[in-house]
N, C-alpha and C positions, 0 to 999 in steps of 0.2 A: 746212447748214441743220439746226436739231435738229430731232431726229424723225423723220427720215429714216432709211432700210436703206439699205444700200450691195447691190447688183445682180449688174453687171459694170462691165468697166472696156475702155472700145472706143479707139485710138490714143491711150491716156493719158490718156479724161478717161472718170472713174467717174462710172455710170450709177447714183443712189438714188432712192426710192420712199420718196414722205410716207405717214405711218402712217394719216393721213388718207383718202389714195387708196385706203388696202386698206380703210379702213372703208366708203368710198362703193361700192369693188365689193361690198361683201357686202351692204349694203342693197338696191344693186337689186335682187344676185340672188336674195333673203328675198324684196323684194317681186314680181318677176316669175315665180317661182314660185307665190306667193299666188295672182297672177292666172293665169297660165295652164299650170302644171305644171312639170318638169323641163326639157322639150323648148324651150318658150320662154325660161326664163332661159338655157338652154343659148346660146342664136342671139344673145341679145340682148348678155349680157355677153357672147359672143364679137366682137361688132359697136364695143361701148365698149372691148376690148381694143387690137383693128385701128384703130381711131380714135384711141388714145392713142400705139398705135405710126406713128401719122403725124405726132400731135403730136412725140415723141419725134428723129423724122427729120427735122424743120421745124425744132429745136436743134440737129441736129449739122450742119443747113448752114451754122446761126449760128457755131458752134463751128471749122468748118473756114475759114470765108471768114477768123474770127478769126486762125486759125492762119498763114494768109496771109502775114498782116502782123504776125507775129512775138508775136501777144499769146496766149495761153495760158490755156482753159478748164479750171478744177481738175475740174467737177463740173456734169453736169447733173438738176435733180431734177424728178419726175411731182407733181406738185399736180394734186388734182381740179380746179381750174380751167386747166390745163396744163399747162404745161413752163417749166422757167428755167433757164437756160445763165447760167451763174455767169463772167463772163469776168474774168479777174486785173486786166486796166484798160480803162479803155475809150479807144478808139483817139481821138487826138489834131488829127488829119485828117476835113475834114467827108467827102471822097473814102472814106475807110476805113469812117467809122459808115454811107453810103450804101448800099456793096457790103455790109458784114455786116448791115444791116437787109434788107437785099431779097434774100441767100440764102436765108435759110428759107423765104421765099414763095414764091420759085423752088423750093421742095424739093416744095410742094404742086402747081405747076403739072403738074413731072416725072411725079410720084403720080398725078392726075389725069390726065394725057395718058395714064399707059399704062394705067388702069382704062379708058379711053376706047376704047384700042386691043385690051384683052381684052374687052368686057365689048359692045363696040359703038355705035354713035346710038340704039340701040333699048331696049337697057336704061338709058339714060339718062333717054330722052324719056319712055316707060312702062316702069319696071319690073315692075308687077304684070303683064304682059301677059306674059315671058320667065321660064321657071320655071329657076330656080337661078342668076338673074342680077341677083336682089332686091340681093343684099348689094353686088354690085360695083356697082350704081347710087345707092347710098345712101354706102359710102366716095368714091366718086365725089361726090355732089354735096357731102357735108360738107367733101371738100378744097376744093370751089371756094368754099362757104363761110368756111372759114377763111382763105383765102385774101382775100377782099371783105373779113373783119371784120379781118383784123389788119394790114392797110391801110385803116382811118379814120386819116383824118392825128391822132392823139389818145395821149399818153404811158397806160400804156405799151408799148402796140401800136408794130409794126415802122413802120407809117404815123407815127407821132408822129416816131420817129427817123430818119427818112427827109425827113420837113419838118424839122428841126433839122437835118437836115445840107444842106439844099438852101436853107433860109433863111443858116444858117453859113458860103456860099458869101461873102455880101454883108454879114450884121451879125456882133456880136461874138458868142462860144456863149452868153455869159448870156442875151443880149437874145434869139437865137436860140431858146436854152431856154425862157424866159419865153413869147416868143409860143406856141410847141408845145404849153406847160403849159394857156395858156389856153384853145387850140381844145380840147385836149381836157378838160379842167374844163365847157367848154360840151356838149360830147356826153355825161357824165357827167349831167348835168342832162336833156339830153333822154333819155335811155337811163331816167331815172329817172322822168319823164314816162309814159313810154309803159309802163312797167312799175310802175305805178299803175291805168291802163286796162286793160291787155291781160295781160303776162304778169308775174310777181311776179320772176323768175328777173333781167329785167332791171336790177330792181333790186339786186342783189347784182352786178351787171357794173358798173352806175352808181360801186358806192361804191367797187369794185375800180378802176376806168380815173381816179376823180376824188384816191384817196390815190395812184396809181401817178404821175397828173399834180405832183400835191402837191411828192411829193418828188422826184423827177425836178428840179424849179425850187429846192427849196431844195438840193438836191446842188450844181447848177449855180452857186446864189448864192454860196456858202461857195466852191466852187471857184476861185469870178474873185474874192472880197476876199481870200483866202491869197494869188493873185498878184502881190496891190497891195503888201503887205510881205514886205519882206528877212526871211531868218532872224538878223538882226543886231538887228532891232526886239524878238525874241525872248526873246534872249539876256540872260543875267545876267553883267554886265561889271565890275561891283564885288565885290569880297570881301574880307571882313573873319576875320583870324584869332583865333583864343586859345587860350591856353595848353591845354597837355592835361589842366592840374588848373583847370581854372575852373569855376565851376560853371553850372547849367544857368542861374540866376538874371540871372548875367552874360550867359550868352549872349542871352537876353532882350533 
């Protein structure tokens, strides 16, 4: 992906960072300073750090379930709106895309269970009430968040390919695809709804989940008409010679 910095590189797949991401950390922490000194952007980007590195670990479950089944992630990169595991194909079995869609979520439960089991019911339920126990109530509840949002059955959340592959049990992938496109095309619109009312933010998830639906359906379309024709349909099967003094007039 251009624009990206290359990181590290963990079991063969290199870890880059959109140039983007490092511009969104310096804005907050310009403005969280503004607002409330050194000490607070300190806590806070350290909080969007640990956050992004759960993001981070929610790809490399996608990455490894990938690996699984023999398909190979070149590269996974940090976008301020998350993470994307680049996978080399995508698996050809609706079984395959089911288990790599619902690793990563699994990566948040794991995350989640054990903030749960450091951190206890109490800094969950009230964290203001446990001092130094803020922060592991807060990664704690955004894994179980991201965990709920990216399981809306809606492309191109793990939930969208998750119904495509549970629909692709019974119909064809296209038709598969297509229906997936459209649940989430409609939550795209309510996402876009409600972030007209209440918060502006949803509207940028709207326009993200409705183009990720977009092409998701037309990948799928072009995918299933290339399997309707031969590479023979392709092919150029006549040829005509001439001399090596003709000229191009001729060739015409």
């Amino acid at each position: 992906m251009g624009w990206s910095l290359p990181i590290f590189r963990i079991a063969g797949i290199q870890l880059r960072i959109h140039v983007t991401f490092l511009l969104l950390i310096a804005w907050l922490a310009f403005g969280y300073y503004a607002e409330g000194g050194s000490a607070v952007a300190a806590s806070r980007v350290l909080f969007i750090l640990l956050l992004f590195l759960c993001v981070v670990l929610h790809e490399f479950g996608h990455a490894f379930a990938a690996k699984a089944f023999g398909i190979n992630t070149p590269d996974i990169t940090l976008l301020p709106i998350g993470g994307v595991a680049r996978l080399e194909r995508m698996p050809e079995k609706p079984t395959q895309e089911l288990v790599i869609a619902l690793a990563g979520p699994m990566v948040n439960v794991v995350i989640a269970l054990g903030l749960f089991v450091v951190g206890g019911s109490q800094a969950f339920l009230n964290p203001s009430t446990l001092e130094g126990s803020g922060l592991i109530a807060q990664l704690l509840t955004i894994n179980i968040l991201l965990l709920l949002f990216n399981l809306l059955p809606a492309f191109p959340m793990d939930g969208g390919r998750v119904l495509r592959a549970l629909l692709a049990t019974r119909l064809s992938y296209a038709r598969a695809t297509q229906i997936a496109a459209t649940v989430g095309q409609g939550f795209a619109f309510v996402f876009g709804f409600i972030g007209l009312i209440w918060n502006p933010f949803l509207i940028f998830i709207a326009f993200f989940v409705y183009i990720g639906a977009s092409q998701e359906a037309a990948l799928a379309q072009m995918k299933d008409v290339s399997r309707r024709f031969p590479v023979s349909s392709a092919m150029v099967r006549e040829f005509r010679t001439l001399p090596e003094n003709a000229t191009l007039q001729e060739a015409v």
